[in-house]
N, C-alpha and C positions, 0 to 999 in steps of 0.2 A: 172484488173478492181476491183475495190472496191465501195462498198454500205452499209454505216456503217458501217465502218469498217472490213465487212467480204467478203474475198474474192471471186470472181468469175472467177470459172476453164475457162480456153480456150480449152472449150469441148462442144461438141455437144447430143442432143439426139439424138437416131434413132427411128426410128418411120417406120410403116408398112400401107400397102394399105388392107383397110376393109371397110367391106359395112353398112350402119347406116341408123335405120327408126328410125323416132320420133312418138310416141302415147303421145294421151292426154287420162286420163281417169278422170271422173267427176261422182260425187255421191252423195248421201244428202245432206252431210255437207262435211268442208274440212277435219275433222280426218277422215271419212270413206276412199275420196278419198286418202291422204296419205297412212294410211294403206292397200288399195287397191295396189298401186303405189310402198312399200313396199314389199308386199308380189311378185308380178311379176318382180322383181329386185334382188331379193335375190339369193344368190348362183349366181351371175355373175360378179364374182370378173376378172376371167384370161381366154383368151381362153385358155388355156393351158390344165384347167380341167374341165372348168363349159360350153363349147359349147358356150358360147357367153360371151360377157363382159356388163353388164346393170348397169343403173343409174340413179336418179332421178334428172332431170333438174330445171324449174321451178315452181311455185307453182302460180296457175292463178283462177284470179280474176272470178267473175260472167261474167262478162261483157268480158271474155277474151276465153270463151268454146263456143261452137255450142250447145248448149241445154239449157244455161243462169245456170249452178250451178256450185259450188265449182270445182277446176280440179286441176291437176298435171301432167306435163308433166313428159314424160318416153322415155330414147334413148335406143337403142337395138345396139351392134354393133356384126356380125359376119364375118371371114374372105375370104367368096364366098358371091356371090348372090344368089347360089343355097342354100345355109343354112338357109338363112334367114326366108323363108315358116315354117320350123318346129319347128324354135325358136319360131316365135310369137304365131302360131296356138298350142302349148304346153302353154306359158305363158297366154295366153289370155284364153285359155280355163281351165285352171285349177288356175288359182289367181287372173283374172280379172271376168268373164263371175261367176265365183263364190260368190264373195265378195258382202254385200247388199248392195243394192241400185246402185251398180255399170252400167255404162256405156264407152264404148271406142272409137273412134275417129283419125281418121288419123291426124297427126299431122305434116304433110310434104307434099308438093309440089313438085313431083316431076315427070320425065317423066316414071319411070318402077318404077312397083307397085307388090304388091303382095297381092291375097285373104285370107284373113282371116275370115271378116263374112261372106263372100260369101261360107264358106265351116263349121262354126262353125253353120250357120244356123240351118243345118237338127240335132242339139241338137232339134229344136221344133221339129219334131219327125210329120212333116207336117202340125202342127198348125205355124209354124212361118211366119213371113210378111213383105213385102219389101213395100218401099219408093223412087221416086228419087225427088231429091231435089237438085237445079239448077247443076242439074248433077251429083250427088254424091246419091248412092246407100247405104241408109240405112237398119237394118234388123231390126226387133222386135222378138225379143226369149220369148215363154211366159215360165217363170219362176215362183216359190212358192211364192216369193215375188212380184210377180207383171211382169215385162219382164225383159229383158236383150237387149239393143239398142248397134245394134254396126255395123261401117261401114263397105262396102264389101272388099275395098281393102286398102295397107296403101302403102304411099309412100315407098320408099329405093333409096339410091343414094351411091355412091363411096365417102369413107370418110379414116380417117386417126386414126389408133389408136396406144398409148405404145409412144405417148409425155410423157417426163418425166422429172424432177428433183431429184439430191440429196440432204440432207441438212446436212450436218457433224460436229456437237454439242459435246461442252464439256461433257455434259453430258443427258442422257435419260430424263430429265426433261424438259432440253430447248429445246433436237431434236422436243419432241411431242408439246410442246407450240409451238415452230415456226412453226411444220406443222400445226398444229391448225389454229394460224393464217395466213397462205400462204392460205388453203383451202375454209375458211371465205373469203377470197378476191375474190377468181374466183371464189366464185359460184354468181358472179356479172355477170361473163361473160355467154350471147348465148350459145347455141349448142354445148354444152360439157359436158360431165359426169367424174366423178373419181370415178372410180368402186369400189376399196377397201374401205375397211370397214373405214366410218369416212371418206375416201377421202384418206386416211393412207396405204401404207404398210414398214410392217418393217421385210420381209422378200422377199429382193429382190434376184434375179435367175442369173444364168447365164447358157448359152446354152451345158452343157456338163457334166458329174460326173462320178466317178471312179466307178461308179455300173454298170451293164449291164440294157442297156432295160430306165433307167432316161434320158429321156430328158432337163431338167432340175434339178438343184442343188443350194445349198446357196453359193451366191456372197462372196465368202472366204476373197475376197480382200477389201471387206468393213466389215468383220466381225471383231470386234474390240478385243475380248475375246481369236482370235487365230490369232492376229497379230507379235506373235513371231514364226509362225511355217508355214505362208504363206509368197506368196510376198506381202504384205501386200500396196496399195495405200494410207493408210492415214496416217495423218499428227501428228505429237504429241501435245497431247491436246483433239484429238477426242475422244470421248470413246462412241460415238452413232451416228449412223447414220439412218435417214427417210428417203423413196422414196415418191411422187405425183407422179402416174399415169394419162394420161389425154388420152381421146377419146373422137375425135370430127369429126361433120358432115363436117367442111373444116380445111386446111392446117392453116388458117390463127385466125380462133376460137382458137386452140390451142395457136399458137404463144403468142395471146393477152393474154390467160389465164398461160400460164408461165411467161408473162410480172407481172402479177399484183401480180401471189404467192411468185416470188422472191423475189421482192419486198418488199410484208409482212413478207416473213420468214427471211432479214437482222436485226437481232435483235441482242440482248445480247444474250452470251449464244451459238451462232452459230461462226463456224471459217469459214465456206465454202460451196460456192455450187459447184454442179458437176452435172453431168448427165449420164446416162448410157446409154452406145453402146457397135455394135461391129466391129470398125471399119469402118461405114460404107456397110460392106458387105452384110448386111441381110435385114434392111429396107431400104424404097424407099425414105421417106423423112429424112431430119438432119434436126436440132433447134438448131442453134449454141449460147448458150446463150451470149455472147457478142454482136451479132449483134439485138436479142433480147432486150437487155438493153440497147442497144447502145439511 
């Protein structure tokens, strides 16, 4: 298969079974909320090292939050249900429940839930105050600024994270322009986040290394610099390759969102896409991108 002239591998991603809550958080204006959104996203690029993978979804209107102001949706992905408690009740209490004028909000609909204001509460220190509101349990923290609102529990649901693309460029200029423009396209897409930095990583893993104790190591076979001293997979002409990471709250968010960065990133400049796996063996879903683009 070809799109623009650049071809498209008969490979699949693989992809892993992880658990995904959406928060909304909303504050003065929309730079606070950003920044807020920002800050409790940061350092959650891989579960590998950061405990969780996070990401800033969409960026929502007055009329689109539960308290009428500025907001920004934020995905949390980790690889139990039992993790997910410490992740949020850490990020929310130290970069949301922080930041001024901030407020936070479940952002998911779902059937298991997990407390977070319901335990960030006793921050008021006994002056704090509850609310139900056509069923949903809000808290008031009074803070130097004024309070801190934030609801008791947040959704979480079984989701899919480590969807992926490669993009395999003549050179470093066009790899990062087409991931540029691949990334610019899905963040069109629902309930999905690309954790790395910019949406970007250009340092992608594979599951093994000649050290003791690494569970992880640089992908040799895409590494272009020591392609005479590996078994090297790529093709001549490539001298860069980019990964798109995607996590998403379903099987099928994802799919769409490797449909549209494809897509973007068949430009000049680009010889191929590809995807990383292993075989199969380790995650629960594939994304075989032909049938993707089909």
């Amino acid at each position: 298969m070809e799109i623009n002239g650049v071809t498209i591998e008969d490979t699949f991603a693989e992809a892993f079974k992880m658990w995904g809550s959406r928060l909304i958080i909303t504050a003065a204006t929309e730079q606070w909320a950003m920044t807020t959104a920002q800050a409790a996203t940061g350092f959650g690029t891989s579960i590998i090292g950061c405990g969780c993978e996070a990401g800033i979804g969409r960026v929502l209107g007055v009329d689109q939050t539960p308290d009428g102001r500025p907001g920004v949706e934020v995905l949390f992905f980790t690889t139990s249900k039992k993790s997910i408690a410490p992740v949020l009740l850490v990020r929310v209490g130290q970069c949301i429940m922080t930041a001024p004028t901030s407020a936070c909000f479940n952002g998911l609909a779902a059937e298991k839930t997990v407390a977070v204001g319901g335990k960030l509460r006793y921050f008021g220190d006994g002056f704090q105050s509850s609310k139900l509101i056509d069923g949903r349990r809000f808290w008031r923290v009074p803070v130097m600024d004024g309070e801190f609102v934030i609801e008791e529990e947040f959704g979480m649901q079984k989701s899919v994270g480590g969807g992926n693309f490669l993009i395999l460029a003549e050179s470093q200029t066009a790899a990062l322009e087409a991931s540029e423009q691949a990334v610019a396209a899905m963040r069109q897409v629902p309930d999905i986040i690309m954790p790395f930095p910019g949406g970007i990583v250009r340092s992608g893993s594979k599951t093994s290394s000649i050290y003791k104790g690494m569970t992880a190591s640089t992908n040799t076979a895409y590494c272009p610099t020591i392609r005479q001293q590996v078994e090297s997979v790529l093709p001549e002409g490539v001298n860069s390759v980019m990964e798109i990471v995607i996590d998403g709250l379903t099987e099928g968010a994802i799919a769409e969102a490797m449909r549209y960065g494809i897509a973007a990133a068949c430009q000049p400049g680009v010889v191929r896409i590809s995807a990383g796996n292993y075989g199969g063996t380790l995650g629960q879903f594939q994304f075989h991108l032909k049938q993707i683009m089909a």
